[in-house]
VOBA-1610 file (N, C-alpha, C; in pm, whole numbers, padded with zeros to 5 digits, always signed):
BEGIN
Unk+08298-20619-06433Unk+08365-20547-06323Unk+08424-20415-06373Unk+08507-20414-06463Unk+08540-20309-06552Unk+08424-20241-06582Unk+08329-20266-06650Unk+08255-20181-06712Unk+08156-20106-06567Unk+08164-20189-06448Unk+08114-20102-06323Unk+08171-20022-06326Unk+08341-20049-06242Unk+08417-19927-06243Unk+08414-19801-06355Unk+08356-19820-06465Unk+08377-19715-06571Unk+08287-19639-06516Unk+08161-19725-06507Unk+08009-19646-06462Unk+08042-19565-06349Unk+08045-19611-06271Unk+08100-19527-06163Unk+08186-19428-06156Unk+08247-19422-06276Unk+08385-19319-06238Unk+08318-19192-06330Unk+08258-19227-06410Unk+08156-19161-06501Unk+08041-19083-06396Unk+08000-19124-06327Unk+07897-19052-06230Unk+07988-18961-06113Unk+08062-19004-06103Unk+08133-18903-06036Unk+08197-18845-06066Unk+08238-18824-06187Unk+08275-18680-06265Unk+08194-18620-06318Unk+08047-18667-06296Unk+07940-18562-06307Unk+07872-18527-06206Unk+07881-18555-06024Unk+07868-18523-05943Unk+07975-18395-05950Unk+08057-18389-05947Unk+08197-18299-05973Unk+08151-18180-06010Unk+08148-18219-06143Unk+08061-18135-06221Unk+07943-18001-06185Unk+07892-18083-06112Unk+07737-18029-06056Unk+07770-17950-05978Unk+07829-18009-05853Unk+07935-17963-05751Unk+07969-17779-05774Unk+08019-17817-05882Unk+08145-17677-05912Unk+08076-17573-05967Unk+08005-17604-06092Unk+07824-17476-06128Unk+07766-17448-05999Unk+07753-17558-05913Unk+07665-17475-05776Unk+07746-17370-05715Unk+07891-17358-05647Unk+07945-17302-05592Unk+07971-17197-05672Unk+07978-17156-05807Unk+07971-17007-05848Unk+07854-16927-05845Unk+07742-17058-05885Unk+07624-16949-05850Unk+07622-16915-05729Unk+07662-16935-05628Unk+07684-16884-05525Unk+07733-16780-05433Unk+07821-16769-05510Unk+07972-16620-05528Unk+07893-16526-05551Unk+07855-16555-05699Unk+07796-16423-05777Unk+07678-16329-05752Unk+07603-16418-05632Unk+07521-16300-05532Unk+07551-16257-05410Unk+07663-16303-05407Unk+07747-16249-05260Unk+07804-16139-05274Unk+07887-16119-05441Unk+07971-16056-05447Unk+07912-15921-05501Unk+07801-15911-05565Unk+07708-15828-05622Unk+07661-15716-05508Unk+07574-15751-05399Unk+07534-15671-05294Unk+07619-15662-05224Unk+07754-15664-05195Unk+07838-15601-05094Unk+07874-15537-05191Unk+07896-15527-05302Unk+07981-15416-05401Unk+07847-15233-05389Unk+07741-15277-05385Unk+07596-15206-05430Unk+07630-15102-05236Unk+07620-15165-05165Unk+07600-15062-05051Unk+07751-14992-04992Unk+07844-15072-05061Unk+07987-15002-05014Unk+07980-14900-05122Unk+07896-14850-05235Unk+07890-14722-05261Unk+07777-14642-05243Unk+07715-14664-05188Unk+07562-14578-05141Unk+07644-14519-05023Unk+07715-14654-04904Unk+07784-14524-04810Unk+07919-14456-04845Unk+07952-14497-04938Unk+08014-14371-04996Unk+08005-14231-05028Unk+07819-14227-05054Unk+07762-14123-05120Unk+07690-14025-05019Unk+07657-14119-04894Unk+07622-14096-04790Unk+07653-14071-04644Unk+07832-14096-04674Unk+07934-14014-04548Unk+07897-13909-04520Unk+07927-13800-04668Unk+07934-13649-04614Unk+07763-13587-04540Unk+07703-13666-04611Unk+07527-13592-04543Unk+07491-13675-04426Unk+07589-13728-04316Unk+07560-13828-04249Unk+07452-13795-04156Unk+07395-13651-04104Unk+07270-13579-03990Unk+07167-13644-04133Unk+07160-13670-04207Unk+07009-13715-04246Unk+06956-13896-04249Unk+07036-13970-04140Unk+07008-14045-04121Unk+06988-14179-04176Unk+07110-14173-04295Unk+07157-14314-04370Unk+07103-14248-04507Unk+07054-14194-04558Unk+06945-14201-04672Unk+07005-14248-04766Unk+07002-14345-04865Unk+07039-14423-04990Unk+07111-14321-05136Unk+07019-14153-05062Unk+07044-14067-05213Unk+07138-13951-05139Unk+07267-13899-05254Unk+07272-13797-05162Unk+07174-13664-05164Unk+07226-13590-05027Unk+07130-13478-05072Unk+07226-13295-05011Unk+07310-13301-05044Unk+07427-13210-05042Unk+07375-13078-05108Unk+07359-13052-05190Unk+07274-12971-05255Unk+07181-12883-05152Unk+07074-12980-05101Unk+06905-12915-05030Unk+07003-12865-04910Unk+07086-12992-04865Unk+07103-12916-04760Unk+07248-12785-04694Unk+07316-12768-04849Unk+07402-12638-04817Unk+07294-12512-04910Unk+07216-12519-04935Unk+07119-12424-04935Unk+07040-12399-04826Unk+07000-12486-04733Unk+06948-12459-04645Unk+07040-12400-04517Unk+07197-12420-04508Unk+07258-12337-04402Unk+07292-12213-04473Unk+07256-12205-04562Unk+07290-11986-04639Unk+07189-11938-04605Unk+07045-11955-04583Unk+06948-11871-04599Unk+06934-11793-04487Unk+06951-11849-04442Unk+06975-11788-04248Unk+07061-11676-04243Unk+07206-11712-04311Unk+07224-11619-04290Unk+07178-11459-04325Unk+07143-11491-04468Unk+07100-11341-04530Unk+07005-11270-04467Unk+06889-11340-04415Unk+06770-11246-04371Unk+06829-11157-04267Unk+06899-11132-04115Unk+06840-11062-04053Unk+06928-10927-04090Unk+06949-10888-04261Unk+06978-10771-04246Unk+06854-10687-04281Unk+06718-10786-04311Unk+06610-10697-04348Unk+06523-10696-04231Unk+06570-10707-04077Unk+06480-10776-03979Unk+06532-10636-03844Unk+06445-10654-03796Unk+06434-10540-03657Unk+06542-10581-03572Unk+06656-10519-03554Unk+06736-10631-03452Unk+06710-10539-03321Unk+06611-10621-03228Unk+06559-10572-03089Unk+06546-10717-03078Unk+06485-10701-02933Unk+06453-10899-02846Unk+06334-10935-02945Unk+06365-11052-02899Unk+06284-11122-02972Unk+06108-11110-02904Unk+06073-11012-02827Unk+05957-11058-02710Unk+05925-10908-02785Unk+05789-10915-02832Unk+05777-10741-02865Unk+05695-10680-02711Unk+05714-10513-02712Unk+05734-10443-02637Unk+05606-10445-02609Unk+05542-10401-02476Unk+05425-10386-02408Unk+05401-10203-02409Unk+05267-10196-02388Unk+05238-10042-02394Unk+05323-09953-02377Unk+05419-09853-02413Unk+05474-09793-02341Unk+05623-09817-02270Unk+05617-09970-02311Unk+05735-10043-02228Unk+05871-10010-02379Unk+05914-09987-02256Unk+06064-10005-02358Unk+06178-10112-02337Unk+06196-10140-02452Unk+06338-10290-02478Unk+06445-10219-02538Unk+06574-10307-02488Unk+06669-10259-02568Unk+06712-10326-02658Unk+06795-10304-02766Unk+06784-10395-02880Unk+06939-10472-02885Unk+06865-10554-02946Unk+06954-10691-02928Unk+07116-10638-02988Unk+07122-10580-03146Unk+07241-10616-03243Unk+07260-10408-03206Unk+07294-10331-03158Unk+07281-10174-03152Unk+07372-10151-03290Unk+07463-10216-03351Unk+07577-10202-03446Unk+07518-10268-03575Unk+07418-10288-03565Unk+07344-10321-03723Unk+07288-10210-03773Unk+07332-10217-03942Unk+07286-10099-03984Unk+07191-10090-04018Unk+07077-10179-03996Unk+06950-10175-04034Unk+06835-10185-03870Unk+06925-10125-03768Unk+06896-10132-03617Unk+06763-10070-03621Unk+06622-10083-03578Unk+06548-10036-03577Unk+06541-09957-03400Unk+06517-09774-03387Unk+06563-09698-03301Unk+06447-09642-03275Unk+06358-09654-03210Unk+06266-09564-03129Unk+06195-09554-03011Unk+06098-09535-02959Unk+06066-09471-02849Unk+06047-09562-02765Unk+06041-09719-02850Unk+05983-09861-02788Unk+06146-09906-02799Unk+06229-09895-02897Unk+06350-09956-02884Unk+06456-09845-02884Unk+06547-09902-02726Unk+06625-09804-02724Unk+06779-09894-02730Unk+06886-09828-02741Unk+07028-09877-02759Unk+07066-09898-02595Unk+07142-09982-02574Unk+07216-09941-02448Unk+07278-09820-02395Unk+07281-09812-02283Unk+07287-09640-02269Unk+07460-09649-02283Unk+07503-09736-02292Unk+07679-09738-02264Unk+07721-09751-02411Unk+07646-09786-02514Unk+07694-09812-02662Unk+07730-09699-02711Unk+07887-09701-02805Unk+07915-09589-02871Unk+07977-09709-03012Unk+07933-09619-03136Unk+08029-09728-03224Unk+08152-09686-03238Unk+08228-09835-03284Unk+08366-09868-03291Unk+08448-09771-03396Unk+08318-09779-03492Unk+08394-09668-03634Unk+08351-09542-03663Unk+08369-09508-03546Unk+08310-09371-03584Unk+08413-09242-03651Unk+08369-09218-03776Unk+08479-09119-03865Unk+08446-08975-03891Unk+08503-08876-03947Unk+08425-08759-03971Unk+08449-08780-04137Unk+08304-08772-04175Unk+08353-08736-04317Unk+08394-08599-04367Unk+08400-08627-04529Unk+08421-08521-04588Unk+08299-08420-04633Unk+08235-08393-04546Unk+08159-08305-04606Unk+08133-08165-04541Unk+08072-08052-04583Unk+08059-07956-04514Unk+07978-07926-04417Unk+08016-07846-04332Unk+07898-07841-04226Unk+07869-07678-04178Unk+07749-07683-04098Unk+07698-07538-04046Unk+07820-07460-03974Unk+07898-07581-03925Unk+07993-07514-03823Unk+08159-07525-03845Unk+08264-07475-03816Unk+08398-07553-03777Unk+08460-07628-03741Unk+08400-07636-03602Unk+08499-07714-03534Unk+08498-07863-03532Unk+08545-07929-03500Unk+08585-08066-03537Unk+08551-08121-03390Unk+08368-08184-03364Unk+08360-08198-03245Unk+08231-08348-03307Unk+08189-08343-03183Unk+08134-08493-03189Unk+08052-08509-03319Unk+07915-08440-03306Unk+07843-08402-03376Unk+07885-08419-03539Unk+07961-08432-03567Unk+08074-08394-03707Unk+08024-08578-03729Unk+08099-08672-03644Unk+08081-08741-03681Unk+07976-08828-03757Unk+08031-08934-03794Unk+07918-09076-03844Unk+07997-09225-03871Unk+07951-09325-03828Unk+07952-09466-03901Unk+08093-09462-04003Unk+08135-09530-04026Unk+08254-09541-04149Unk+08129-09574-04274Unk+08062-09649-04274Unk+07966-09681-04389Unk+07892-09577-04413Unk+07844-09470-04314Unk+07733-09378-04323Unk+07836-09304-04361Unk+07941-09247-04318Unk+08018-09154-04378Unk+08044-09141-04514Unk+08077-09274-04551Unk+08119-09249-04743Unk+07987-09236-04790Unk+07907-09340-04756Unk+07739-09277-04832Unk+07693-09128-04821Unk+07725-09089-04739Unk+07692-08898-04751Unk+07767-08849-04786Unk+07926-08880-04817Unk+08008-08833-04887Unk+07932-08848-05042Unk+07895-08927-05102Unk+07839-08975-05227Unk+07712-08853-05213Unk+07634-08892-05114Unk+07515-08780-05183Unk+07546-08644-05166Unk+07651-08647-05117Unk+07654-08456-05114Unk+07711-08482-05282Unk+07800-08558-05303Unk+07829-08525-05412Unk+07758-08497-05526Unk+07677-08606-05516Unk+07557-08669-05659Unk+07437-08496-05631Unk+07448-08444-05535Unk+07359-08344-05486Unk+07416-08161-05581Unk+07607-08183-05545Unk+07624-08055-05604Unk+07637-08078-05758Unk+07610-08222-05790Unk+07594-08263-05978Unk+07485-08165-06021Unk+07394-08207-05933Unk+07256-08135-05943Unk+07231-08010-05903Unk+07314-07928-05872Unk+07285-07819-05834Unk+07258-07776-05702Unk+07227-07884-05591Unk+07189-07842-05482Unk+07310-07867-05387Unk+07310-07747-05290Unk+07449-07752-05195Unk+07375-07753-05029Unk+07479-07880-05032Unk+07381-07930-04890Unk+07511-07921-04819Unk+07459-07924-04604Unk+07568-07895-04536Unk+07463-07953-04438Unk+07588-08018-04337Unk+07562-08116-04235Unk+07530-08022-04099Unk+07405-08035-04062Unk+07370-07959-03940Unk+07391-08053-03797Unk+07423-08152-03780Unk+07437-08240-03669Unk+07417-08405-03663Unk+07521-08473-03659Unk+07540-08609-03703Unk+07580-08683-03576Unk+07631-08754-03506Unk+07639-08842-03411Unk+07608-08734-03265Unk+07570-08850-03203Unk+07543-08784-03029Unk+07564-08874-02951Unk+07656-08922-02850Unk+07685-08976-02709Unk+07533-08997-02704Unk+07524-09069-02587Unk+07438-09115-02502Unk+07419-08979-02368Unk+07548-08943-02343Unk+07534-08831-02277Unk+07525-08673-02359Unk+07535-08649-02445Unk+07461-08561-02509Unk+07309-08557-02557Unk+07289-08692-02619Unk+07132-08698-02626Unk+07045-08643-02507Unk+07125-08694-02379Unk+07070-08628-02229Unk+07039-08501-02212Unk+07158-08456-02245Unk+07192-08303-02236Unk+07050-08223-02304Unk+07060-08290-02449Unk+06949-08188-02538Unk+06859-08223-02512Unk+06815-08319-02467Unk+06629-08386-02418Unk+06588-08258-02276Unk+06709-08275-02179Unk+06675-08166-02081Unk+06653-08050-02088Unk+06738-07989-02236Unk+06720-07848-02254Unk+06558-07839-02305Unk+06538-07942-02426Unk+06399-07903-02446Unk+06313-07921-02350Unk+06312-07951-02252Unk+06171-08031-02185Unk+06161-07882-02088Unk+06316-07838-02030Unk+06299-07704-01977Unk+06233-07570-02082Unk+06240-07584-02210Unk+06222-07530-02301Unk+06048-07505-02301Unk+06005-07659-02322Unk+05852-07638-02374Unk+05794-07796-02283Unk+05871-07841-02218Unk+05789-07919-02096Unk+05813-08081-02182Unk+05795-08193-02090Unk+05823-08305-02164Unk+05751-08357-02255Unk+05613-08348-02232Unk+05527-08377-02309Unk+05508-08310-02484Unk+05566-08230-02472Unk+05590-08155-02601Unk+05701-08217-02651Unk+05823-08177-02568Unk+05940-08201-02579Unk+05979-08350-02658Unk+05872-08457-02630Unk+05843-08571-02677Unk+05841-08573-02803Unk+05778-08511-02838Unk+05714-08465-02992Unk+05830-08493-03078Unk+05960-08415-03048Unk+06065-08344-03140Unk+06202-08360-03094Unk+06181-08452-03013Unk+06310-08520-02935Unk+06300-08620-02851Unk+06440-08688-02862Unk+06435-08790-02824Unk+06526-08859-02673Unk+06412-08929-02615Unk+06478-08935-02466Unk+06593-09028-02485Unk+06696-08982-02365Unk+06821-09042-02426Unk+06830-09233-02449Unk+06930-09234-02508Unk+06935-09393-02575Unk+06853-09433-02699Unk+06705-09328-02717Unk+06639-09375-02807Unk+06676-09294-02918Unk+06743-09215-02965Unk+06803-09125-03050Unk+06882-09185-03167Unk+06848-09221-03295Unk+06887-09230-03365Unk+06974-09205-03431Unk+07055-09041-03366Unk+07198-08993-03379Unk+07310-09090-03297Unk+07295-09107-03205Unk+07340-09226-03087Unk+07377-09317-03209Unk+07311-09348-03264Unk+07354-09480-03374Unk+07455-09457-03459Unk+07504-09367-03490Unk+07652-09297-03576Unk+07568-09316-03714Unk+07438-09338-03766Unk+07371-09388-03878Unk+07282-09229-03937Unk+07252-09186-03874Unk+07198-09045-03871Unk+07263-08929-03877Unk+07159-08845-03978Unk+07264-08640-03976Unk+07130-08597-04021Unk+07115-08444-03940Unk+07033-08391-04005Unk+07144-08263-04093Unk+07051-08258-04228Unk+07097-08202-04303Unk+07035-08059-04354Unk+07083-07940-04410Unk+07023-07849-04464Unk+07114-07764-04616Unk+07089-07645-04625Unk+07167-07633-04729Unk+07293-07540-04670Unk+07337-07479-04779Unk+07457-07466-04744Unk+07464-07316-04699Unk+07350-07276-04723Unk+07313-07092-04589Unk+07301-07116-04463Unk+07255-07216-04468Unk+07217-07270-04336Unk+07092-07209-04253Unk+07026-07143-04372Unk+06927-07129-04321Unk+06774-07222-04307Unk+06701-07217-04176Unk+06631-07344-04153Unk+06696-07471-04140Unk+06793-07421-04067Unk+06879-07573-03987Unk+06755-07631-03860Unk+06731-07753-03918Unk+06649-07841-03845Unk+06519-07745-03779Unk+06469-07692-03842Unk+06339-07601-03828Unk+06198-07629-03999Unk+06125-07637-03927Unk+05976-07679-04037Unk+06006-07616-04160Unk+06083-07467-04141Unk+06091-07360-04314Unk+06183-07461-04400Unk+06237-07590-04346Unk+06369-07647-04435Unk+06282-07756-04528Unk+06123-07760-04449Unk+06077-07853-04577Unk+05981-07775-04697Unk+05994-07858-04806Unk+05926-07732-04946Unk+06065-07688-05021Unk+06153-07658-04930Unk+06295-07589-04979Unk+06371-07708-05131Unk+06437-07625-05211Unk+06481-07736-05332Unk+06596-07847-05257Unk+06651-07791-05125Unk+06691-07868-05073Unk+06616-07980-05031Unk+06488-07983-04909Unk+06443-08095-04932Unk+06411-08170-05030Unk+06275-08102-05104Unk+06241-08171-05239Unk+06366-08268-05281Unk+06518-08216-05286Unk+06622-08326-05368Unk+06609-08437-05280Unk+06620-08408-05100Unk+06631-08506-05009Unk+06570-08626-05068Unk+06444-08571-05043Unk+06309-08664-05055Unk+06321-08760-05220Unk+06395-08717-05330Unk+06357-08726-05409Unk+06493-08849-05441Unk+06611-08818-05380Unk+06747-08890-05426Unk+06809-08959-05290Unk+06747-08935-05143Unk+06832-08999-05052Unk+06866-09108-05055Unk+06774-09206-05093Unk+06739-09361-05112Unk+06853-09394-05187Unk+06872-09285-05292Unk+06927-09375-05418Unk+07099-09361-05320Unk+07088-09315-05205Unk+07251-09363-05143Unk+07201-09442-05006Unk+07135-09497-04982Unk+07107-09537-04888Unk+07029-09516-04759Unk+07011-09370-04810Unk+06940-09308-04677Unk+06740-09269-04698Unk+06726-09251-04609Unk+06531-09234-04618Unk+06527-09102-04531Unk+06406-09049-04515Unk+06368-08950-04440Unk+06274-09043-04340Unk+06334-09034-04228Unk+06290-09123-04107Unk+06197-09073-04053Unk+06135-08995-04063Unk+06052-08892-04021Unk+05942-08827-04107Unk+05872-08897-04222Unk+05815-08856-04317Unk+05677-08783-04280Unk+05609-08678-04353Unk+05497-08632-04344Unk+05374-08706-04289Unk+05306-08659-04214Unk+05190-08747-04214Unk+05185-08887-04117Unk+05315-08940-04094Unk+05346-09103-04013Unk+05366-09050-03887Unk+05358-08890-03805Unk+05356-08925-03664Unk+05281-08968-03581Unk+05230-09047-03642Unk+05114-09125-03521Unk+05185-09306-03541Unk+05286-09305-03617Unk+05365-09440-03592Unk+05480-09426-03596Unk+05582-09287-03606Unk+05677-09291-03577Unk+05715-09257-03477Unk+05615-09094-03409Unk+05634-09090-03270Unk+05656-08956-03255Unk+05697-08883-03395Unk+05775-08769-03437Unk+05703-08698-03539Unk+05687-08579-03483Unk+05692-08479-03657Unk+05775-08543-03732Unk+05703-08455-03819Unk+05759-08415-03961Unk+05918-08361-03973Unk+05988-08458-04030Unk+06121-08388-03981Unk+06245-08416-04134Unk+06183-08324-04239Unk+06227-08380-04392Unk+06367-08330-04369Unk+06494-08268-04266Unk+06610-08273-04223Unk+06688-08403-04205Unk+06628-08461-04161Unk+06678-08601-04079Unk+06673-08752-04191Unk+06789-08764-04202Unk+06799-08883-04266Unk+06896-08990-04177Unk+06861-09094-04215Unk+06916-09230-04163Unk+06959-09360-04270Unk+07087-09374-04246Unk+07132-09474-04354Unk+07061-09608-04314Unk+07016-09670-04409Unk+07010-09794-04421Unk+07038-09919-04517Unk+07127-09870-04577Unk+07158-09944-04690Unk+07068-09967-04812Unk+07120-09881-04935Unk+07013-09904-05059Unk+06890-09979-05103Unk+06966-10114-05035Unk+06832-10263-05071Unk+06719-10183-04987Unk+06713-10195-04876Unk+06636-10122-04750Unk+06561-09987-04793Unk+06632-09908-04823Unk+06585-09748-04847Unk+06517-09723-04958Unk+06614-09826-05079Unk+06478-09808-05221Unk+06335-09856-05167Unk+06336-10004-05151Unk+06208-10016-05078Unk+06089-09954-04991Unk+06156-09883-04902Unk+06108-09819-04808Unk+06060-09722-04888Unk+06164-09661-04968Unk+06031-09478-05081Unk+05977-09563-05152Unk+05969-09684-05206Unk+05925-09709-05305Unk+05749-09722-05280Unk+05756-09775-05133Unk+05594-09831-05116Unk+05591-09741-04971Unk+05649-09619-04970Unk+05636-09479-04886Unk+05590-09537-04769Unk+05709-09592-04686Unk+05677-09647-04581Unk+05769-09551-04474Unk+05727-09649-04337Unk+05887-09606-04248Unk+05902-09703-04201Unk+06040-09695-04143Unk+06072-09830-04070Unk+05985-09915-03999Unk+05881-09822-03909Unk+05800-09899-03816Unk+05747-10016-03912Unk+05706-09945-04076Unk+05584-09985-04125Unk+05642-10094-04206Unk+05745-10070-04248Unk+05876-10170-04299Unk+05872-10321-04267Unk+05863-10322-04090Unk+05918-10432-04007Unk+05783-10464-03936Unk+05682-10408-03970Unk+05589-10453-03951Unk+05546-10457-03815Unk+05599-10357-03710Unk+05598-10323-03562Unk+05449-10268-03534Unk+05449-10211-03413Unk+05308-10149-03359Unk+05355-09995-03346Unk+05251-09906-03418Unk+05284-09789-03417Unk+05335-09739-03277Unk+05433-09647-03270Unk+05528-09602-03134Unk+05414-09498-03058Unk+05403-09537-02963Unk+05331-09460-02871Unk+05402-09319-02782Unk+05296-09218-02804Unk+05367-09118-02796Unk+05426-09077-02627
//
């Protein structure tokens, strides 16, 4: 009887036994995978638009909200719908300094910019009137190339820099009474499409002032410097030899237009123009 009871008490302290090894192996895969995904979503809060993913990916995707922004300072800011024969659009951003301005894209006729300053530089004339002006950005950049210009020897003077919307009017009418519209086309610009309008533009000459905005001002050591150093401040000759059948315009080595260095080296570098730049349809005359 005794030696039952022993037996017995003996088997059930190894049922016990058995018992108690089972219930840890048990724990120890419970406790393993809830530890494993309470840090994956840890890792995976902040990137939560990509839809749970196991890895983070923080990195791909704050590179991918910068890129956007940088491009559209190298981009045409007009609508997005390009222009039909002849048809003219107005452009989307008029206060970008890389605004593309011609015969297909015109500014709003009511736009004047916000910063418009007179610089320091000299001009054909005295008085302190519209024309004087430019851009706060275009202003110090021609402050710089007049400077970098009398380093070199050449003395340049500002023949006419910003124009209203209602002055551009004014001078389109005088020429067209002048030499008729169709000419008048040639060498000016109907109002809104005027690139002075943009506070970004001056035509320039030297400091006699002789061949203010007339054909004798190109060949001159004044141009030649134009042509040769505008870029290196930001500005191009918008109007280059040879491109009026895509710009729309003579030959007009007076007329420069800021566009910011990145922009303008490029542009002399592979002797383009804006049209050819942005990859538009030559401007119809």
């Amino acid at each position: 009887m005794k030696v039952k009871m022993a037996g017995s008490i003996v088997l059930l302290m190894a049922l016990f036994i058995v018992a108690g090894c089972g219930s840890k192996g048990d724990v120890a895969p419970t406790s393993s995978p809830s530890a494993s995904p309470s840090s994956v979503a840890t890792a995976t809060v902040s990137p939560s638009p990509s839809g749970g993913s196991p890895t983070p990916v923080t990195t791909p995707s704050a590179g991918s909200t910068q890129k956007p922004t940088a491009s559209p300072t190298v981009s045409p800011v007009t609508s997005s719908a390009p222009p039909k024969s002849g048809e003219v659009q107005v452009v989307a951003k008029p206060e970008s300094v890389t605004v593309l301005v011609n015969k297909q894209n015109s500014l709003p006729s009511s736009y004047e910019p916000a910063d418009l300053v007179y610089p320091n530089i000299p001009f054909t004339f005295a008085e302190k009137i519209e024309k004087r002006k430019m851009r706060q950005v275009a202003a110090t950049a021609i402050e710089k190339l007049f400077a970098g210009a009398e380093k070199d020897g050449i003395h340049l003077a500002g023949v006419s820099a910003y124009r209203s919307y209602a002055t551009q009017k004014s001078v389109f009418q005088s020429y067209v009474k002048k030499d008729g519209e169709e000419k008048a086309k040639t060498y000016s610009a109907v109002p809104g499409t005027s690139e002075h309008e943009t506070g970004l533009a001056i035509d320039v000459t030297g400091s006699n002032g002789k061949c203010a905005a007339e054909d004798c001002f190109g060949g001159t050591k004044e141009a030649v410097w134009l042509e040769k150093h505008a870029a290196d401040y930001g500005f191009i000759i918008r109007y280059p030899q040879g491109k009026a059948a895509i710009t729309g315009y003579q030959y007009e080595p007076w007329h420069i237009r800021y566009v910011g260095t990145d922009v303008s080296k490029e542009i002399q570098a592979k002797s383009l123009t804006m049209e050819e730049f942005y990859h538009t349809v030559p401007v119809s005359k």
